[in-house]
SEKEKE-41537 format. One record per residue (C-alpha): residue in one letter; y, z, x; residue number from 1. Coordinates in steps of 0.02 Angstrom, whole numbers, plus 32768, in hexadecimal, padded with zeros to 4 digits. Each point is the difference from the previous one (the first is absolute). Layout:
BEGIN
<node resn="a" yy="Y" zz="Z" xx="X" resi="NUM"/>
...
This chain:
BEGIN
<node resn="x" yy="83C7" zz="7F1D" xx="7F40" resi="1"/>
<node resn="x" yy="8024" zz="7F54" xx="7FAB" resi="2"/>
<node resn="x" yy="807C" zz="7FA1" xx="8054" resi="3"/>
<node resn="x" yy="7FF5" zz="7F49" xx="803D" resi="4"/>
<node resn="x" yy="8053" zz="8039" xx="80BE" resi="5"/>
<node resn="x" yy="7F69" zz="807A" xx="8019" resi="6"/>
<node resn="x" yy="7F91" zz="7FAB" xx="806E" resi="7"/>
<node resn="x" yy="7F2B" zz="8022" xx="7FE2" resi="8"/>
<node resn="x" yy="7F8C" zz="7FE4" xx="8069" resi="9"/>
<node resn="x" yy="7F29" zz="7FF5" xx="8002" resi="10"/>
<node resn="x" yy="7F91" zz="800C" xx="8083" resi="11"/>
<node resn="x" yy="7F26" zz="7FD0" xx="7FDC" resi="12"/>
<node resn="x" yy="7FB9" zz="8062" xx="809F" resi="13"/>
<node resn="x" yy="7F51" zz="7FEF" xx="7FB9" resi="14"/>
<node resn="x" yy="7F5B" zz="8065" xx="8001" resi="15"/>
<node resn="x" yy="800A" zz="8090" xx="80A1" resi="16"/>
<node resn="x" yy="7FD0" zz="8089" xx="8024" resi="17"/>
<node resn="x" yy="8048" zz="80B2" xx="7FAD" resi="18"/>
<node resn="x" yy="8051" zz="804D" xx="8093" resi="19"/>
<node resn="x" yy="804B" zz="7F4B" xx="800F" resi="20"/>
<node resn="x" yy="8054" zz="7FF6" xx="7F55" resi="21"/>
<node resn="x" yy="803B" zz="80AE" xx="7FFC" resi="22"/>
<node resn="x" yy="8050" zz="7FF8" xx="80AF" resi="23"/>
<node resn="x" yy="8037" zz="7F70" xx="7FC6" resi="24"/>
<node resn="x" yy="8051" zz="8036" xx="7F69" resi="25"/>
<node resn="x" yy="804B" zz="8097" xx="806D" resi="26"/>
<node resn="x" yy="804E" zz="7F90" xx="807A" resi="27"/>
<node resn="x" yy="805C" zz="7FAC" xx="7F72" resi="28"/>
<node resn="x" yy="8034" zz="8095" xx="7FB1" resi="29"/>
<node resn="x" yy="805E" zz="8013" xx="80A3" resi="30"/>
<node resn="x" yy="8047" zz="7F62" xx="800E" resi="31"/>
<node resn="x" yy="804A" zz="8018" xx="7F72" resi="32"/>
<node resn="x" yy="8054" zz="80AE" xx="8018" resi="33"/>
<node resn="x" yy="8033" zz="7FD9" xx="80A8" resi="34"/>
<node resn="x" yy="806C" zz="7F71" xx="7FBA" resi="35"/>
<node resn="x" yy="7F81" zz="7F66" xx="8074" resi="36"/>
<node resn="x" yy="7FC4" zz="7FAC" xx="7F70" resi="37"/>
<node resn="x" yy="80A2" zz="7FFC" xx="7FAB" resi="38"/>
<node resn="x" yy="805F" zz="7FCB" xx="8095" resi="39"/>
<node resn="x" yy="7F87" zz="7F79" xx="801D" resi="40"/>
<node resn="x" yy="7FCF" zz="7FB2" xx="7F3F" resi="41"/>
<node resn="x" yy="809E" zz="8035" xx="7FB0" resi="42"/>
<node resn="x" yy="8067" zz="809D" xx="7FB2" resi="43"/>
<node resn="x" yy="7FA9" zz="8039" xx="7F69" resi="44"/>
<node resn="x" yy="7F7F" zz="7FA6" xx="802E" resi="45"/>
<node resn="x" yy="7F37" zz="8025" xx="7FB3" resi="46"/>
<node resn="x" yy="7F60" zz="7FE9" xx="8036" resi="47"/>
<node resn="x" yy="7F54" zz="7FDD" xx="7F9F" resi="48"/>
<node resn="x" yy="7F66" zz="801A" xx="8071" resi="49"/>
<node resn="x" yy="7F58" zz="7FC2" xx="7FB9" resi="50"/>
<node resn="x" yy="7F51" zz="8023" xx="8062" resi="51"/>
<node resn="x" yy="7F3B" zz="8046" xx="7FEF" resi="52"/>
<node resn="x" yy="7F92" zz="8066" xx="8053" resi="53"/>
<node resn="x" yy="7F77" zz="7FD5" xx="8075" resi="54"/>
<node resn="x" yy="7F9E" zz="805C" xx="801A" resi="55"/>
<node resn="x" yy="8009" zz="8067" xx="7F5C" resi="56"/>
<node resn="x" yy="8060" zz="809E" xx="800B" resi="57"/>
<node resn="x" yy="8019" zz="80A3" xx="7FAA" resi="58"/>
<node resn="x" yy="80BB" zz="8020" xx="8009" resi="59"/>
<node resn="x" yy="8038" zz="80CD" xx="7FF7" resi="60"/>
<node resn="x" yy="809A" zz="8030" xx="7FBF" resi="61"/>
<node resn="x" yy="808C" zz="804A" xx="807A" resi="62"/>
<node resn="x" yy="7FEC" zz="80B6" xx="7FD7" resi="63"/>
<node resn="x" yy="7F40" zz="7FDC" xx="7FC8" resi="64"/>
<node resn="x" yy="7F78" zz="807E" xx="8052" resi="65"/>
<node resn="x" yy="7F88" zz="7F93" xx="8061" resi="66"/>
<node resn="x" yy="7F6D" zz="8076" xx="7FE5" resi="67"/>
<node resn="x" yy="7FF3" zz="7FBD" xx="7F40" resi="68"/>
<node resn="x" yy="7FB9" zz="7F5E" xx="8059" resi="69"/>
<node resn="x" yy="7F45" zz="7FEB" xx="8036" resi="70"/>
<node resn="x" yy="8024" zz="7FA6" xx="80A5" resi="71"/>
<node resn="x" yy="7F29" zz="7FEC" xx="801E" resi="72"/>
<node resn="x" yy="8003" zz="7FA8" xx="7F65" resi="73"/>
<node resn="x" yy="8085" zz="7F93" xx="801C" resi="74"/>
<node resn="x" yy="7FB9" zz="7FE5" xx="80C2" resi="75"/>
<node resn="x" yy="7F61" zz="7FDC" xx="7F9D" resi="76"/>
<node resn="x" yy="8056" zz="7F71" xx="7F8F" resi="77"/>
<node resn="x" yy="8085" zz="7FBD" xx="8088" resi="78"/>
<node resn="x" yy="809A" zz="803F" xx="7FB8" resi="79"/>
<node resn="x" yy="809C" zz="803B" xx="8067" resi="80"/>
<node resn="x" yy="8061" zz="80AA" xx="7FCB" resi="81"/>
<node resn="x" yy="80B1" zz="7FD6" xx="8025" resi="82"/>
<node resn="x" yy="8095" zz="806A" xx="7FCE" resi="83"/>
<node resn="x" yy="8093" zz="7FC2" xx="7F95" resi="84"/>
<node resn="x" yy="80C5" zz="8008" xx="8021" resi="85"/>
<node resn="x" yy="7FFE" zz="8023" xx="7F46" resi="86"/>
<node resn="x" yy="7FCD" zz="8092" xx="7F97" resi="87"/>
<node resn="x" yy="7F65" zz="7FF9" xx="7F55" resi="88"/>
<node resn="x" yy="7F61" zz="801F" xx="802A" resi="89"/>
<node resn="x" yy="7F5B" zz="7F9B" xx="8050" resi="90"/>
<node resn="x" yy="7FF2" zz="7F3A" xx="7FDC" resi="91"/>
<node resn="x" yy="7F6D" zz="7F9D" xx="8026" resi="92"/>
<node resn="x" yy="804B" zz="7F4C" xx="8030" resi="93"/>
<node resn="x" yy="7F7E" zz="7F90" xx="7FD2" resi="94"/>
<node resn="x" yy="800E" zz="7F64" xx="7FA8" resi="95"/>
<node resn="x" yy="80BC" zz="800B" xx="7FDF" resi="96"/>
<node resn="x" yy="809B" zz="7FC2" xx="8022" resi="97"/>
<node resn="x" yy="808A" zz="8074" xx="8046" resi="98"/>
<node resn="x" yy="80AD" zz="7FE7" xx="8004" resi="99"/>
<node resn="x" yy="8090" zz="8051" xx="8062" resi="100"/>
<node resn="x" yy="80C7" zz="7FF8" xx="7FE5" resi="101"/>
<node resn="x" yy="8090" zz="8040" xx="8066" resi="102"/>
<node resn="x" yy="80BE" zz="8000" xx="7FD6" resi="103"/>
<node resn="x" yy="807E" zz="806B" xx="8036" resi="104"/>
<node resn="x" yy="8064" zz="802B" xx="7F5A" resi="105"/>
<node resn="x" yy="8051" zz="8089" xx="7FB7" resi="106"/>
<node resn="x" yy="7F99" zz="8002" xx="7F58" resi="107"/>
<node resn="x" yy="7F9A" zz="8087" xx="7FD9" resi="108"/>
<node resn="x" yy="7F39" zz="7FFD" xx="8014" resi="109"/>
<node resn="x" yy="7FD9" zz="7FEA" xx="7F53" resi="110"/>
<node resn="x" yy="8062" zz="7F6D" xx="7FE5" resi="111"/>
<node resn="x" yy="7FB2" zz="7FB6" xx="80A6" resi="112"/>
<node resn="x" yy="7F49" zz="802F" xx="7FBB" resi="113"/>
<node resn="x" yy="8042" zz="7FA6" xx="7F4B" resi="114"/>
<node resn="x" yy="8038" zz="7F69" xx="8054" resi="115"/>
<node resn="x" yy="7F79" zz="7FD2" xx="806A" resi="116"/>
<node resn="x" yy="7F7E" zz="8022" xx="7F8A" resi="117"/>
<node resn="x" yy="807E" zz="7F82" xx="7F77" resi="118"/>
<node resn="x" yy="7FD9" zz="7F91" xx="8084" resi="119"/>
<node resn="x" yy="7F46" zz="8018" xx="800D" resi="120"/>
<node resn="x" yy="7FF0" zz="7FFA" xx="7F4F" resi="121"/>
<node resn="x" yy="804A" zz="7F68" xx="7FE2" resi="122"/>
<node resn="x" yy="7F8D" zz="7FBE" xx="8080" resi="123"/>
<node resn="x" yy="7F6E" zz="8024" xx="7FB1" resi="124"/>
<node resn="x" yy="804C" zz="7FA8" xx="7F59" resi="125"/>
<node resn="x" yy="7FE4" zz="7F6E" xx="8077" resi="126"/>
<node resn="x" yy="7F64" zz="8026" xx="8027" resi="127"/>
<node resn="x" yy="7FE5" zz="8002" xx="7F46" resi="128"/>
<node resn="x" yy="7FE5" zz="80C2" xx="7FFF" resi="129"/>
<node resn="x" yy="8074" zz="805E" xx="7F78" resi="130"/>
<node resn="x" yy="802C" zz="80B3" xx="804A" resi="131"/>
<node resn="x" yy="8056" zz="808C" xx="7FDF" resi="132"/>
<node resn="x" yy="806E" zz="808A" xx="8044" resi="133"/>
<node resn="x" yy="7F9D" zz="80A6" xx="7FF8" resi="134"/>
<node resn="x" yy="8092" zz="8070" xx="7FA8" resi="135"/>
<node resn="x" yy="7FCB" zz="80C7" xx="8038" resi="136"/>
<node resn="x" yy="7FEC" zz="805B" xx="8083" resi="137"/>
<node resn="x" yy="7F93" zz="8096" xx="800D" resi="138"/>
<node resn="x" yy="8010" zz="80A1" xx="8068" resi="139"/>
<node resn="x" yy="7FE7" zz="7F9D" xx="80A9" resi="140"/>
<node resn="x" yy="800F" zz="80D5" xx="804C" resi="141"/>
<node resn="x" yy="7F93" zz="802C" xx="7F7C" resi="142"/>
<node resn="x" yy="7F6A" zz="7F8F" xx="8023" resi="143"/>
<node resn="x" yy="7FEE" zz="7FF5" xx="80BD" resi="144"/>
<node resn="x" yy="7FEF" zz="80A9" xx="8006" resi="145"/>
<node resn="x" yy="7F4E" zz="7FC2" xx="7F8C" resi="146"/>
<node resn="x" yy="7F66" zz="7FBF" xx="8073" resi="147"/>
<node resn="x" yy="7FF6" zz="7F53" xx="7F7D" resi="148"/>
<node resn="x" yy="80C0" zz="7FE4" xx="8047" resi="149"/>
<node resn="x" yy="7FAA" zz="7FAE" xx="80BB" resi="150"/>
<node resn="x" yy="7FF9" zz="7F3A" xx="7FAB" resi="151"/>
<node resn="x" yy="80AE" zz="7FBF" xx="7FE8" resi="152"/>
<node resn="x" yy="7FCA" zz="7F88" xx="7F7A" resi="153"/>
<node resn="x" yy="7FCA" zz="808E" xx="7F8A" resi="154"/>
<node resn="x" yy="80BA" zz="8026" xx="7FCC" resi="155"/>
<node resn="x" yy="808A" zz="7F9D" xx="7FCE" resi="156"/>
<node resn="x" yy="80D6" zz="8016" xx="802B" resi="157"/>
<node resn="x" yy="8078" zz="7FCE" xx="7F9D" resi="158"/>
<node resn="x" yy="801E" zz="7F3B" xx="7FFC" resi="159"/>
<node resn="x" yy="7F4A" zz="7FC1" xx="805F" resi="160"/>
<node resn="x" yy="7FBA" zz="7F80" xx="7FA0" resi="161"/>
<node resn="x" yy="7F81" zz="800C" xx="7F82" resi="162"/>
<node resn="x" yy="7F99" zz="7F80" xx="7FA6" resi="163"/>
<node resn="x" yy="7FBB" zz="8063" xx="7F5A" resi="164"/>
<node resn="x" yy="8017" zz="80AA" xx="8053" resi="165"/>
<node resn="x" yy="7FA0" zz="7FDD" xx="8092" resi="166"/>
<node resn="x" yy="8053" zz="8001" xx="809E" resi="167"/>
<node resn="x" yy="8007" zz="7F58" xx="8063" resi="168"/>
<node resn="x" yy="809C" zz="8030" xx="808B" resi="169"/>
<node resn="x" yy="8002" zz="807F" xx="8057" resi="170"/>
<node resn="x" yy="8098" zz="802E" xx="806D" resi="171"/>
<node resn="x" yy="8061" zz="8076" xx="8086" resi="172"/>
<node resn="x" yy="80AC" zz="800C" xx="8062" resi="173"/>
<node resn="x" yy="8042" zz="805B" xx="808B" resi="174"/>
<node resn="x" yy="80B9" zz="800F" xx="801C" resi="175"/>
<node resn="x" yy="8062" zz="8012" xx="809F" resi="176"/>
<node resn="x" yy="80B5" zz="8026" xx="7FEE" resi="177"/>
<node resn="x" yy="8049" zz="7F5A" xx="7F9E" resi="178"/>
<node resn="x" yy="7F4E" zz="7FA0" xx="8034" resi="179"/>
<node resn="x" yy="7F78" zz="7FE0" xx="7F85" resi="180"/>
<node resn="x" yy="7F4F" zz="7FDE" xx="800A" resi="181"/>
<node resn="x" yy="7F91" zz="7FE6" xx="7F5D" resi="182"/>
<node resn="x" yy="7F46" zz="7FBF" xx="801A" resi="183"/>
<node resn="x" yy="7F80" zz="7FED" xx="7F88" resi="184"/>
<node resn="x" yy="7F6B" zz="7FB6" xx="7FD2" resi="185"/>
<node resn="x" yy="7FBF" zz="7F80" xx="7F7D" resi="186"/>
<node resn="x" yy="7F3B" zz="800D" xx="7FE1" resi="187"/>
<node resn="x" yy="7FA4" zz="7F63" xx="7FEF" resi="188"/>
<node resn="x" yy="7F41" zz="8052" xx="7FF3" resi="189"/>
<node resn="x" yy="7FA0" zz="8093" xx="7FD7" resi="190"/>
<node resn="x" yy="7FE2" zz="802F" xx="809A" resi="191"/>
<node resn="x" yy="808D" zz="8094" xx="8008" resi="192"/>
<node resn="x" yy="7F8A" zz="805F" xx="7F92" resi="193"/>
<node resn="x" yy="7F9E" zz="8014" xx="80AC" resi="194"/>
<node resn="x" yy="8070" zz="8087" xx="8047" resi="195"/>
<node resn="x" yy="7FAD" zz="8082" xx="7F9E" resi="196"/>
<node resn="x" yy="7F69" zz="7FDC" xx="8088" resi="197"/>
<node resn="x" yy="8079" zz="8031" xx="8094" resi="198"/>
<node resn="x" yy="804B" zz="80A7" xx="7FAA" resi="199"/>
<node resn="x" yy="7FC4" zz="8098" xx="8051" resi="200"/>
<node resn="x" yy="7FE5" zz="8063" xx="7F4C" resi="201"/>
<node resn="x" yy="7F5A" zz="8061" xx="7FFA" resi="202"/>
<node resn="x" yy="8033" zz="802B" xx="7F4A" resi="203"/>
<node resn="x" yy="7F9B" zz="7F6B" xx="7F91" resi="204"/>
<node resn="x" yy="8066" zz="8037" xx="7F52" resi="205"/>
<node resn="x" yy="80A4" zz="7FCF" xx="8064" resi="206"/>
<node resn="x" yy="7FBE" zz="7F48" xx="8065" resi="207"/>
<node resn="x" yy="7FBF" zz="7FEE" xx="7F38" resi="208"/>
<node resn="x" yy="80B1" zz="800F" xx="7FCF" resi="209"/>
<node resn="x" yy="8043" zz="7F99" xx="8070" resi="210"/>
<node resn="x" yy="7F88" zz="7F76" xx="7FE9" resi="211"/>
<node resn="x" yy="802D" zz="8014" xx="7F4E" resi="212"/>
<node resn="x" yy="80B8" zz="7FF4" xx="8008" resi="213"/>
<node resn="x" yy="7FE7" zz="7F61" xx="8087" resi="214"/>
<node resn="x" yy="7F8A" zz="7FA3" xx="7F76" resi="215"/>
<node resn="x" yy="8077" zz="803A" xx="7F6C" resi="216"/>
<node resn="x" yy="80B6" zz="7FF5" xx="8058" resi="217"/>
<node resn="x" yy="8002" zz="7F74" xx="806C" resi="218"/>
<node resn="x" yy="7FD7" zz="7F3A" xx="7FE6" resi="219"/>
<node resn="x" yy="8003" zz="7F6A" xx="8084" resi="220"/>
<node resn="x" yy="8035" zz="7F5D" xx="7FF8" resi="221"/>
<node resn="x" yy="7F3C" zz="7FBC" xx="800C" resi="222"/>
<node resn="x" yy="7FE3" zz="8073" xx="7F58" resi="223"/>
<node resn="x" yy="80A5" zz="7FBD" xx="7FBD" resi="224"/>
<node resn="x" yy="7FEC" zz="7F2A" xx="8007" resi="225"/>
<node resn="x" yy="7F31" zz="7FF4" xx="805C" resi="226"/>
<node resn="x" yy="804F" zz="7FBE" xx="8092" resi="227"/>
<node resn="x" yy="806A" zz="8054" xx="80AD" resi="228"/>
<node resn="x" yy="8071" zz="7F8C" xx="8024" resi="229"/>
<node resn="x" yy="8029" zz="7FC6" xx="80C8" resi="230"/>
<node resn="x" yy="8081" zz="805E" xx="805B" resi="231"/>
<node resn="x" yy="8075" zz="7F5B" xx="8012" resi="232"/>
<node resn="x" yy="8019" zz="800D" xx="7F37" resi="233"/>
<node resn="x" yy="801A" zz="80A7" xx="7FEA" resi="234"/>
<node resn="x" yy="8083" zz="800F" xx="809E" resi="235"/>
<node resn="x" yy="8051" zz="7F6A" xx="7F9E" resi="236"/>
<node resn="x" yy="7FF2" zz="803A" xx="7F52" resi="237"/>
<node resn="x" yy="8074" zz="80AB" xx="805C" resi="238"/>
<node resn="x" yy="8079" zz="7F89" xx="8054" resi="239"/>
<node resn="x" yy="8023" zz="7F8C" xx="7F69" resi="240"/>
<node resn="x" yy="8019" zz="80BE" xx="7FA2" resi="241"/>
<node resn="x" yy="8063" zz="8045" xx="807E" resi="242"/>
<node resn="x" yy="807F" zz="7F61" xx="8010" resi="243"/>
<node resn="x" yy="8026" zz="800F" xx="7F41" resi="244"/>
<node resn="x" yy="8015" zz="80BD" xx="8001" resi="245"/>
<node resn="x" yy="8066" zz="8010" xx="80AB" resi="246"/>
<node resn="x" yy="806D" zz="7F56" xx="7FB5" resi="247"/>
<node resn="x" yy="7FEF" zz="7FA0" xx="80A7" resi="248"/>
<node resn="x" yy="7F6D" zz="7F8E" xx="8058" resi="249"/>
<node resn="x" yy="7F82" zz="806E" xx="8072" resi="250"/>
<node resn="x" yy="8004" zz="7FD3" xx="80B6" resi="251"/>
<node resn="x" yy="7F61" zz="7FFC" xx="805B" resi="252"/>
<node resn="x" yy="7FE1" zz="804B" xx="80A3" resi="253"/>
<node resn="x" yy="7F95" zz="8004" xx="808E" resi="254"/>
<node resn="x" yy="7F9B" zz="808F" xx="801C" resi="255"/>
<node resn="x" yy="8041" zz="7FE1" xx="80C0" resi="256"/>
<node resn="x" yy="80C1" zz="7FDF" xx="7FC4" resi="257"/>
<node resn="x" yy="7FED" zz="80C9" xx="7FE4" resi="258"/>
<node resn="x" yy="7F8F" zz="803C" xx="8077" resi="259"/>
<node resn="x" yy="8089" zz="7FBB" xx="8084" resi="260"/>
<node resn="x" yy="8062" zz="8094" xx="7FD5" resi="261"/>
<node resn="x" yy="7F92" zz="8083" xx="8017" resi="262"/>
C-alpha cells in the first residue's frame, strides 16, 4: 500500500460515547464500500480515525453472546455495553487510545493487520516504547469455546504488539467486499484488568484465571514509562508513523468534512 499517489487521511473525533464511535466507525465502513469517500478524498485513498470513550464502555464482539456480560454491574459502575462491527471478544475501553483505519484495497487481511500494526509500532518507538510483533496464533475455535475466552486481552493473534510478552495492542477488522475496517486499542492504565468485575462467571477458578492471564499477559503504557501520555501526542506519534510507512504526508480532516457525507 506504499505509493506516493495514495492519498491518507486522519480524523481526531475525540472522547464520545460507544454507540457514537461504533456507528461511527460503521458509517465509514460504508463510505468506503460504496465508493463516497473515495470519490470525495481521492482513489485509493485511506483513512486513520483516532478517538476515546466517554463514558467508559465495554465493547462485545460481533458474534459475542451478550449474556457473558453483567449489565447490573456495569449499570452499577457507569459503563455502556455497545456491540462491535468487528469480531474477538469483550473489551473494557478505559484509559486507552483506539484507533480505526479504512482502505479499500485488494490485499489480504493479514497484510492489512501487519501494516497497521508496523505503523503503530513504530509509533510507540517514538514514544520511546520498544515493541514487538507477537509471532503465534493459537486455536482462536479452540478457546472461545473455553469460559476464560470472554476478555479479548487474554490472548494474542499473530502480529499484535508485545512489549516482553505482554500484550500492549489489541486489534480487530471487519471486511466488506474490497472495504476494510481494522480498529484497535492501545492501553495506557491498568484499569482493563476491571472487566473481570462486569463478567457474568459464577465459576471463581475461571474469573481467577482470567485475572491471572490479564496481570501476566498484558502491560500498559503507564506500567511501561510511569507516565500516560495526552491524546494530542499519541494521535501524532501515529501520523508521523503512518506518513513514513504509507511514503506520502497525512492529510488532516475534519470530523465534519466526513460527516457531510453521511
Amino acid at each position: 500500500m506504499k505509493s506516493s499517489h495514495t492519498p491518507v487521511y486522519a480524523v481526531s473525533t475525540g472522547a464520545r460515547q460507544g454507540s457514537w464511535n461504533m456507528a461511527f466507525d460503521t458509517e465509514l465502513l460504508e463510505l468506503f464500500r460504496t465508493g463516497k469517500f473515495q470519490k470525495e478524498f481521492g482513489k485509493e485513498s485511506m483513512l486513520w480515525r483516532f478517538y476515546a470513550w466517554n463514558p467508559p464502555a465495554l465493547s462485545l464482539g460481533y458474534g459475542q453472546n451478550p449474556s457473558e456480560i453483567d449489565e447490573e454491574s456495569c449499570r452499577t459502575e457507569h459503563i455502556d455495553i455497545v456491540k462491535r462491527p468487528t469480531g474477538g471478544r469483550a473489551v473494557l475501553h478505559i484509559d486507552e487510545f483506539t484507533y480505526a483505519f479504512f482502505a479499500e484495497t485488494s490485499r489480504s487481511n493479514a497484510a492489512i493487520y501487519e501494516m497497521v500494526h508496523q505503523v503503530l509500532l513504530e509509533a510507540l518507538l517514538i514514544l520511546g516504547i520498544e515493541a514487538a510483533f507477537c509471532r503465534t496464533t493459537p486455536d482462536m475455535r479452540k478457546r472461545y469455546s473455553s469460559a476464560e475466552s470472554m476478555s479479548c486481552f487474554t490472548a494474542s493473534a499473530r502480529n499484535e504488539l508485545h512489549v516482553d510478552g505482554r500484550k500492549l495492542v489489541g486489534s480487530a477488522q471487519r471486511r466488506s467486499d474490497r472495504t476494510i475496517l481494522q480498529h484497535g486499542s492501545l492501553l495506557l492504565s491498568t484499569k482493563h484488568k476491571l472487566i473481570g468485575k462486569l463478567l457474568r462467571c459464577r465459576d471463581k477458578e475461571t474469573l481467577s484465571r482470567i485475572t491471572r492471564d490479564l496481570d501476566s499477559k498484558t502491560v500498559s503504557l503507564f506500567e511501561l514509562t510511569g507516565h500516560i501520555p495526552d491524546f494530542t501526542t499519541i494521535s501524532n506519534a501515529v501520523i508521523a508513523s503512518a506518513s513514513k510507512t504509507h511514503e506520502t504526508d497525512v492529510q488532516i480532516l475534519k470530523e465534519d468534512e466526513i460527516t457531510s457525507l453521511f
